[in-house]
N, C-alpha and C positions, 0 to 999 in steps of 0.2 A: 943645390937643387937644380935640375934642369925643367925645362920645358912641360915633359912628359912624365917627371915626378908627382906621384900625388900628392895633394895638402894633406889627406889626410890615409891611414893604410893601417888597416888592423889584422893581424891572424889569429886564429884559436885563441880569441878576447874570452877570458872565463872570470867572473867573480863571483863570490860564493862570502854568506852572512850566518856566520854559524854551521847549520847543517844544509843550510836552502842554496841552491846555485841559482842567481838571479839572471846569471849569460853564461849559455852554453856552446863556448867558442864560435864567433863569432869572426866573419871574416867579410872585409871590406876595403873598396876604395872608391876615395872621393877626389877626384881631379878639381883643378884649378878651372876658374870660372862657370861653373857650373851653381844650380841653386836647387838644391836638395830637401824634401821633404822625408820626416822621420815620423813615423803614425803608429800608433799603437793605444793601446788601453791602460790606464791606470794601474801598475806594477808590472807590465810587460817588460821595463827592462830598458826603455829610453831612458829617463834621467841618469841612470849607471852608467850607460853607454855615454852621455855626454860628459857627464864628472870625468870618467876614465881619458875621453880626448881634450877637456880642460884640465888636467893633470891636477882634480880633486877628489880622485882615490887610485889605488893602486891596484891593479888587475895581473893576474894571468895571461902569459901570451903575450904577443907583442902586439905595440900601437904605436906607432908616430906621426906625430904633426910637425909638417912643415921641418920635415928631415929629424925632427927631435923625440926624445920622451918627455913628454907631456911632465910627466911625474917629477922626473928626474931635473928637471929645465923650467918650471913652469915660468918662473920671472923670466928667462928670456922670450920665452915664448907669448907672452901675454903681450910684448911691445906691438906684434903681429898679429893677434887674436880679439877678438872682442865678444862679449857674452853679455845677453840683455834678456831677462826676465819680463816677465810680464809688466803693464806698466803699474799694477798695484806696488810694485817692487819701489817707486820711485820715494825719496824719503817726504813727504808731505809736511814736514815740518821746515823746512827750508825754506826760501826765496830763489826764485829762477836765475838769480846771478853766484847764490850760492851755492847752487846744483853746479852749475857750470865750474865754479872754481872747484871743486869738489873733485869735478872728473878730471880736471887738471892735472890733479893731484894724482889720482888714481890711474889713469891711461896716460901713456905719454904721446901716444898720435890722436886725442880727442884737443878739434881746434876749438875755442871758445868765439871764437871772430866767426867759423864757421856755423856754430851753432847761432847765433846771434844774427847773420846773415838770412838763417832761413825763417827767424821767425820777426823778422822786420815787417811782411806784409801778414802781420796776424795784429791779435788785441793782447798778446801774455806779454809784458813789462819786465823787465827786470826786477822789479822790488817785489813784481807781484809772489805771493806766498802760493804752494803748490797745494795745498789743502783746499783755497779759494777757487780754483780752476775749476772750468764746465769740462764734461767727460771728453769735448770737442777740442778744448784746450790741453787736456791731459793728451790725445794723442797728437797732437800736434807737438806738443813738448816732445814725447817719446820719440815722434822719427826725428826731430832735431837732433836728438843726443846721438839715435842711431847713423845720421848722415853727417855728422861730424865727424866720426872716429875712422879714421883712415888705418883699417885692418883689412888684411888681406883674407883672413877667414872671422866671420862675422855666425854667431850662434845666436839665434834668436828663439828662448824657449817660452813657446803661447802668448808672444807679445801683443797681441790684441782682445786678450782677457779682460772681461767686464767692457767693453766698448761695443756700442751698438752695430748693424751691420754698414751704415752709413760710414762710419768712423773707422770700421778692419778693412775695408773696399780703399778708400782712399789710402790709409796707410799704406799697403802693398803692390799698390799703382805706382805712388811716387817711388817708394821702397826700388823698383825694377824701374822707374824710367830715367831718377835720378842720382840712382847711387852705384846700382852693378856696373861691373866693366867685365873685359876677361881676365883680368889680373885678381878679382876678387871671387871669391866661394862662397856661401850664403847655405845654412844649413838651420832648417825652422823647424820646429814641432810645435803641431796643433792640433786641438781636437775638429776644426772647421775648415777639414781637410779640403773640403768642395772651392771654398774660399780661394785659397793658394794652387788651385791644380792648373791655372790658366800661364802661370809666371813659371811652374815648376820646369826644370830639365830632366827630374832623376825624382824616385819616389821609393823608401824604404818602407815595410812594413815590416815591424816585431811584433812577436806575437809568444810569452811564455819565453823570454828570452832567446828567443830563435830570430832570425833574417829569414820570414820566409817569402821576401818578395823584393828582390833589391837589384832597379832595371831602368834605362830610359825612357821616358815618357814616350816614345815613339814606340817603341819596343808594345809595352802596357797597351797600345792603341789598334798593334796587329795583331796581337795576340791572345785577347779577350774580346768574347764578344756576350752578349743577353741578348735573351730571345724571349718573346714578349707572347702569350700562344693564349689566344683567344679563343678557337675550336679545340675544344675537349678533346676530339677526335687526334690529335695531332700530340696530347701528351706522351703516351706509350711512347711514340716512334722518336719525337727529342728524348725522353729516358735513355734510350737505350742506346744515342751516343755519348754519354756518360757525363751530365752538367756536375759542377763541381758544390752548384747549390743552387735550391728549388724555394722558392714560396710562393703561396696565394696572395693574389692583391688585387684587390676590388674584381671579385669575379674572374680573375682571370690567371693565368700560371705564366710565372717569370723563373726562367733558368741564366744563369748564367757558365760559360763556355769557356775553358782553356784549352788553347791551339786546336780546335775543330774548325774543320772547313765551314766557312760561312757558306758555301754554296748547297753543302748536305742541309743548313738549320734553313736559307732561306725559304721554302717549302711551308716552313712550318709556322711560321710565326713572323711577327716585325723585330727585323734586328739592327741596334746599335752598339755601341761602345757604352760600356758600364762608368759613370761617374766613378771616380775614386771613393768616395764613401760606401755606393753600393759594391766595389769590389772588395774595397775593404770589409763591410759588413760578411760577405760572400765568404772568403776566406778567413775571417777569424775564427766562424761558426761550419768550417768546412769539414770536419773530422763529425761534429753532431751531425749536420744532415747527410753524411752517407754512411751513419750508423744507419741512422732513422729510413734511407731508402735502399740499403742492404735485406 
C-alpha cells in the first residue's frame, strides 16, 4: 500500500437477506488518517456496512481494507484493525486484569502495560470486578482498552452507549487528543451525532441503504446553510429558492439550504450552518417534505 492508498474502498457494495436488498451498491473511500462518522437510523444499513469491512459477512461488489478482502483475509487483517462495541459489550463478569489478558489473547497489538498505564491515575484495581464499576469507571475502562490497541484502523460502533453526557464528552476528547495520529483512521457510529461533529474530518450519511451524503466536513460547512425567517412576509420568496426542508419552530419557519447562494437567503432570515443532527434530520425526511410542499 502507498501513501495515497485507502484503508478502506468499496464499489457497488450490494447485500441482500432473502428478498430485501439492505445496500444498494454502495461506493466509498476512506483515506488513512482521517476520522469518519457513519449516521443513519436503525436498519439503514450501517451495521452491514461495517460487518462487510470487518470481513463478517460476505457482499457483492468489491471492498478492501487495508489492500485486502476483509472476507477472504480476515485473520490477517484483524492484526491491523480493531472493532469496539459499545461499552455494554464489555464482559461484566471478569476482573480488569482479566479483561486485559483476555484482549491479549484476542488482539495481537492490544498492550496490557499500555492499558495498565492509563488507568494508574484512576480508582479501577486490577482485581477490581467490572460489574462493580461506576458508569465513570466503565468508561474510563473502555478508552483504556481503546487506547491500548495499536490498529491502524480502529471501528468504534456507539461506544458511549448508556454513558451520561459528562462521560461520551470526555471519552472522545481524550479519544482525538491522545490516541489519533496520521497513520491511524478512526471510523465511529452514533446516534449522538452533535457529540462527535467537533473531532470529525469526513461525515457519511445512509439512509435505506443508500450513501446519500458522503463528504469532508469542510465541504458540509460551504455547502449547507439554514435560514431561520422570522417575518412571514419573507416565507414565499426563501420557497421559491428551493430549501430541501422546512418546519415550524416556536413561531417561526427554519429551512434548510443546499448549495444556494447565502447572499440570495441573507435577506431573508438569520443564517447559519446546520448542526449535523439538524441536517441529518433535514435529509432523512427530504423526499416527505417536498412531497408535502409540491
Amino acid at each position: 500500500m502507498t501513501a495515497e492508498t485507502p484503508i478502506v474502498s468499496a464499489r457497488g457494495l450490494r447485500k441482500q437477506f432473502g428478498k430485501n436488498e439492505i445496500l444498494h451498491g454502495l461506493d466509498f473511500d476512506i483515506p488513512a488518517g482521517r476520522i469518519y462518522g457513519l449516521v443513519g437510523h436503525n436498519g439503514a444499513g450501517k451495521t452491514t456496512t461495517l460487518n462487510a469491512l470487518l470481513g463478517l459477512t460476505q457482499c457483492e461488489g468489491k471492498i478492501e481494507v487495508l489492500g485486502l478482502d476483509p472476507f477472504a483475509n480476515r485473520a490477517t487483517l484483524m492484526n491491523n484493525v480493531a472493532f469496539i462495541s459499545d461499552v455494554a459489550s464489555l464482559p461484566r463478569f471478569l476482573r480488569v486484569r482479566e479483561l486485559f489478558a483476555l484482549l491479549s489473547n484476542i488482539h495481537p497489538n492490544f498492550s496490557q502495560d499500555k492499558a495498565r498505564d492509563f488507568l494508574s491515575g484512576t480508582d479501577i484495581k486490577p482485581e477490581a470486578k467490572i460489574k462493580n464499576l461506576s458508569k465513570g469507571m466503565i468508561a474510563q475502562l473502555h478508552l483504556a482498552v481503546v487506547m491500548a490497541i495499536d490498529a491502524k484502523l480502529l471501528v468504534l460502533d456507539e461506544p458511549t452507549l448508556g454513558l451520561d453526557i459528562t462521560y461520551r464528552k470526555r471519552f472522545y476528547r481524550r479519544l482525538l487528543e491522545d490516541y489519533m495520529t496520521e497513520e491511524r483512521t478512526l471510523l465511529i457510529t452514533t446516534h449522538q451525532v452533535d457529540e462527535i461533529e467537533f473531532m470529525l474530518s469526513d461525515i457519511m450519511f445512509i439512509r435505506d441503504g443508500e450513501l446519500i451524503v458522503h463528504m469532508q466536513m469542510e465541504t458540509v460547512n460551504t455547502r449547507y446553510c439554514q435560514l431561520v425567517i422570522a417575518d412571514p412576509t419573507h416565507v414565499d420568496a426563501a420557497r421559491a429558492l428551493g430549501p430541501i426542508f422546512i418546519e415550524s419552530r416556536f413561531g417561526q419557519t427554519v429551512m434548510v439550504f443546499d448549495g444556494v447562494d447565502r447572499e440570495k437567503l441573507a435577506p431573508l432570515g438569520q443564517l447559519s450552518t446546520p448542526s449535523l443532527s439538524d441536517l441529518f434530520v433535514a435529509l432523512m425526511q427530504r423526499e416527505t417534505h417536498n412531497a408535502g410542499a409540491a
